[in-house]
py3Dmol code that shows the C-alpha trace and the ligand (Angstrom):
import py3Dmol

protein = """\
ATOM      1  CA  UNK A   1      79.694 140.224  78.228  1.00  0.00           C
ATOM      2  CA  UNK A   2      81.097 137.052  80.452  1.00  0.00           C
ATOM      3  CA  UNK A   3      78.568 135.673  83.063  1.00  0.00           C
ATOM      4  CA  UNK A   4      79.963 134.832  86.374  1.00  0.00           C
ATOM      5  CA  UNK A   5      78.967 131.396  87.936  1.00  0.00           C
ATOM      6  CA  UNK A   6      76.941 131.583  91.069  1.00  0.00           C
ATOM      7  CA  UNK A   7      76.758 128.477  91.160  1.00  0.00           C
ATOM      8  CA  UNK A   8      79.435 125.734  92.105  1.00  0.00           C
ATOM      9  CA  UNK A   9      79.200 123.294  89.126  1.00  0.00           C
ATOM     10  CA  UNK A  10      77.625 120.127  89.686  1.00  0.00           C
ATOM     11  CA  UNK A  11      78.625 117.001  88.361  1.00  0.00           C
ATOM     12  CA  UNK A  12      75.986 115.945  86.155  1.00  0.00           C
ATOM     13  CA  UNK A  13      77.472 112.345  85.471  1.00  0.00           C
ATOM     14  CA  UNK A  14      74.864 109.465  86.773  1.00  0.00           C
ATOM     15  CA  UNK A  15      76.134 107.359  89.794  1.00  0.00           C
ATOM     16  CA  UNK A  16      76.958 104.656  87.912  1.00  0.00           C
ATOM     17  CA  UNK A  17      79.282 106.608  85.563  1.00  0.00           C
ATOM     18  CA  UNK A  18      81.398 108.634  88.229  1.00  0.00           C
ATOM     19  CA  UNK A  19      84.757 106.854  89.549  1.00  0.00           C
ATOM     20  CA  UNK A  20      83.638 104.080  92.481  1.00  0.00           C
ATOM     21  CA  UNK A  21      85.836 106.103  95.473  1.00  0.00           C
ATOM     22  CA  UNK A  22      85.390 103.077  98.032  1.00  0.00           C
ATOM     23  CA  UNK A  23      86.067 100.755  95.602  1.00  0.00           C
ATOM     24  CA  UNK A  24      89.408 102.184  94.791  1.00  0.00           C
ATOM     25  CA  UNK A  25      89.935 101.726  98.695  1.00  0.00           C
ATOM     26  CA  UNK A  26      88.951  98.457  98.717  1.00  0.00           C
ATOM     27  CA  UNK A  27      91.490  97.501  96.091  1.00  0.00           C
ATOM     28  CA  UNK A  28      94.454  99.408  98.002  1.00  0.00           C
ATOM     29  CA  UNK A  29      93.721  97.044 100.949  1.00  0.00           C
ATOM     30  CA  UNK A  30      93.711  93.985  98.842  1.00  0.00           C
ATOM     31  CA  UNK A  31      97.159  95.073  97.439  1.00  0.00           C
ATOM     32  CA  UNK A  32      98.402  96.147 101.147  1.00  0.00           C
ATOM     33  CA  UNK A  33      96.995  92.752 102.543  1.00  0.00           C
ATOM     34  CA  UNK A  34      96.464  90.009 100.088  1.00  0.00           C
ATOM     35  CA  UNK A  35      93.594  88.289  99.221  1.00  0.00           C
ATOM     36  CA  UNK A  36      91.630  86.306 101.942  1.00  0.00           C
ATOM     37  CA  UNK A  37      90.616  82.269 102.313  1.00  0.00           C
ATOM     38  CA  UNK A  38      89.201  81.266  99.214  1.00  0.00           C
ATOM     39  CA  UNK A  39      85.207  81.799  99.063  1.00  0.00           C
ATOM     40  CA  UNK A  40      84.898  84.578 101.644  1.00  0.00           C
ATOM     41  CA  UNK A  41      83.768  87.456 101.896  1.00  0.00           C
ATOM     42  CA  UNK A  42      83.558  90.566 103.506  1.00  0.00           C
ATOM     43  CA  UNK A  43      80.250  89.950 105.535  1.00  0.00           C
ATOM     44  CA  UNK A  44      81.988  87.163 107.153  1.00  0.00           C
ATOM     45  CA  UNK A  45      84.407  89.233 108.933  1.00  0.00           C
ATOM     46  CA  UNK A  46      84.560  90.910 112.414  1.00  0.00           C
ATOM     47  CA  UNK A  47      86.186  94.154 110.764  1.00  0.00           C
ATOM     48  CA  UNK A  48      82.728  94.336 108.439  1.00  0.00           C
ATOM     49  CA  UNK A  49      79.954  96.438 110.104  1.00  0.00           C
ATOM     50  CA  UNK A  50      76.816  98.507 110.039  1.00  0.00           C
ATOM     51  CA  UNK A  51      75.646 102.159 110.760  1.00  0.00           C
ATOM     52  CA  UNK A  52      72.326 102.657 111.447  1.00  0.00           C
ATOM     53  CA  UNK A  53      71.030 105.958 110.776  1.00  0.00           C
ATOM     54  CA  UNK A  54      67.867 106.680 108.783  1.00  0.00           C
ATOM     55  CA  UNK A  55      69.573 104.438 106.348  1.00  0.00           C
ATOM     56  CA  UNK A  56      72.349 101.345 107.428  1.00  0.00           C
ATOM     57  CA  UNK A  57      75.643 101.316 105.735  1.00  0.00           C
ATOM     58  CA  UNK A  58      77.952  99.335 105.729  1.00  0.00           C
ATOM     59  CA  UNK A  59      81.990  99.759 106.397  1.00  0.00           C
ATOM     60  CA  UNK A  60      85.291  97.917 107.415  1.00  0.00           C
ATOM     61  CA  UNK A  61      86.972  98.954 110.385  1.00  0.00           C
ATOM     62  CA  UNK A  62      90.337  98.734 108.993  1.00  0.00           C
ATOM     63  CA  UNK A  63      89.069 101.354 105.499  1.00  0.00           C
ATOM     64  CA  UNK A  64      88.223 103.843 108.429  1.00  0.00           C
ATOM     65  CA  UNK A  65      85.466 106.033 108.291  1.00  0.00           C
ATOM     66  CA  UNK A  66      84.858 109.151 106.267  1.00  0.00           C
ATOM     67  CA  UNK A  67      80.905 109.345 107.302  1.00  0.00           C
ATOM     68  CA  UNK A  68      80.765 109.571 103.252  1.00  0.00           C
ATOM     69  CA  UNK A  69      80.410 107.188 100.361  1.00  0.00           C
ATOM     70  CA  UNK A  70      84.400 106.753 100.435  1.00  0.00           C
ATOM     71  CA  UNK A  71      84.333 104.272 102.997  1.00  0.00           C
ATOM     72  CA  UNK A  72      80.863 102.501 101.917  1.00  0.00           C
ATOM     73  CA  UNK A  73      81.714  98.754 101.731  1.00  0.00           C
ATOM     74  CA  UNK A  74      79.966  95.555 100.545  1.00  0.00           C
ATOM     75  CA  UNK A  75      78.967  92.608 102.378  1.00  0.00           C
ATOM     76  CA  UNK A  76      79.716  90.273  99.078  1.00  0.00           C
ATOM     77  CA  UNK A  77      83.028  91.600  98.195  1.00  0.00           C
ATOM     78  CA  UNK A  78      86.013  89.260  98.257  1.00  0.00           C
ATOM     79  CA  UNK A  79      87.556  89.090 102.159  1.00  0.00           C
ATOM     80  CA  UNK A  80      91.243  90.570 102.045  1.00  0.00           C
ATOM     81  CA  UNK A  81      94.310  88.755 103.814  1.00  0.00           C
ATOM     82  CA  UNK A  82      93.454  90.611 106.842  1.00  0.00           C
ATOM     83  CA  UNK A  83      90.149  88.473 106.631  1.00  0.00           C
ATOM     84  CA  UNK A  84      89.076  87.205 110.940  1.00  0.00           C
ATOM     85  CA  UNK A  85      86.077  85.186 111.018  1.00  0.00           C
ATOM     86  CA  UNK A  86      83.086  87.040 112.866  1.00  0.00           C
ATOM     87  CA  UNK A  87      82.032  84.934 116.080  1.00  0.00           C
ATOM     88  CA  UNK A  88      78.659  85.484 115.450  1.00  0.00           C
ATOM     89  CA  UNK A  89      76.779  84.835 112.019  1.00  0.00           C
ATOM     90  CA  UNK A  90      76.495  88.160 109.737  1.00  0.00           C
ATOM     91  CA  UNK A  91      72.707  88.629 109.464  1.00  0.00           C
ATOM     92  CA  UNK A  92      71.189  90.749 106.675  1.00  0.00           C
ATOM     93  CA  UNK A  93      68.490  92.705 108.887  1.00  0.00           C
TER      94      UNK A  93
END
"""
ligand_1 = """\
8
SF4
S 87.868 91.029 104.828
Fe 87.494 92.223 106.659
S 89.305 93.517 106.888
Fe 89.313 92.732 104.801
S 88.268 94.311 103.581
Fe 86.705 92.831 104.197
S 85.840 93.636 106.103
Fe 87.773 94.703 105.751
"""
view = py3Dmol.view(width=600, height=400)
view.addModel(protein, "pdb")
view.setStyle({"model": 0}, {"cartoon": {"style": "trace"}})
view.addModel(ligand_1, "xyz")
view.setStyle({"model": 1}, {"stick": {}})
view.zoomTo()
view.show()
């Protein structure tokens, strides 16, 4: 007798073990645009920015936005060639 899911299956890998999705994007821009200045980073750039909700997160404007964990991005990552300095200091809060 075969038992029939009813169930999607779930991916029981831990975060840290299933494939980094934003990561990969992040890499496709640095290809597209080249590596920034030398010592920045992505926190120092008017592209990088924050959405509030009952938790912040944190994107690039030029990654777009998928509302999802695709597009999460990370203040200390290295700045791409399409790096512009933020007028106003990046503040953690
Ligand atoms: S440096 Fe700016 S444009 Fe480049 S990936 Fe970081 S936030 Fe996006």
């Amino acid at each position: 007798m075969t038992q029939i899911a009813l169930l999607p299956e779930i991916d029981a890998k831990p975060p840290h073990e299933r494939p980094k999705k934003n990561y990969k994007l992040y890499r496709q821009l640095i290809r597209i645009y080249g590596s920034g200045p030398e010592g920045e980073v992505c926190a120092h750039c008017k592209h990088f920015y924050r959405k509030r909700y009952a938790n912040t997160y944190f994107k690039c404007a030029l990654a777009g936005d998928t509302n999802g964990p695709g597009t999460y991005w990370r203040a200390r990552w290295r700045a791409c060639g399409h790096f512009e300095p933020r007028e106003e200091p990046w503040t953690a809060a």
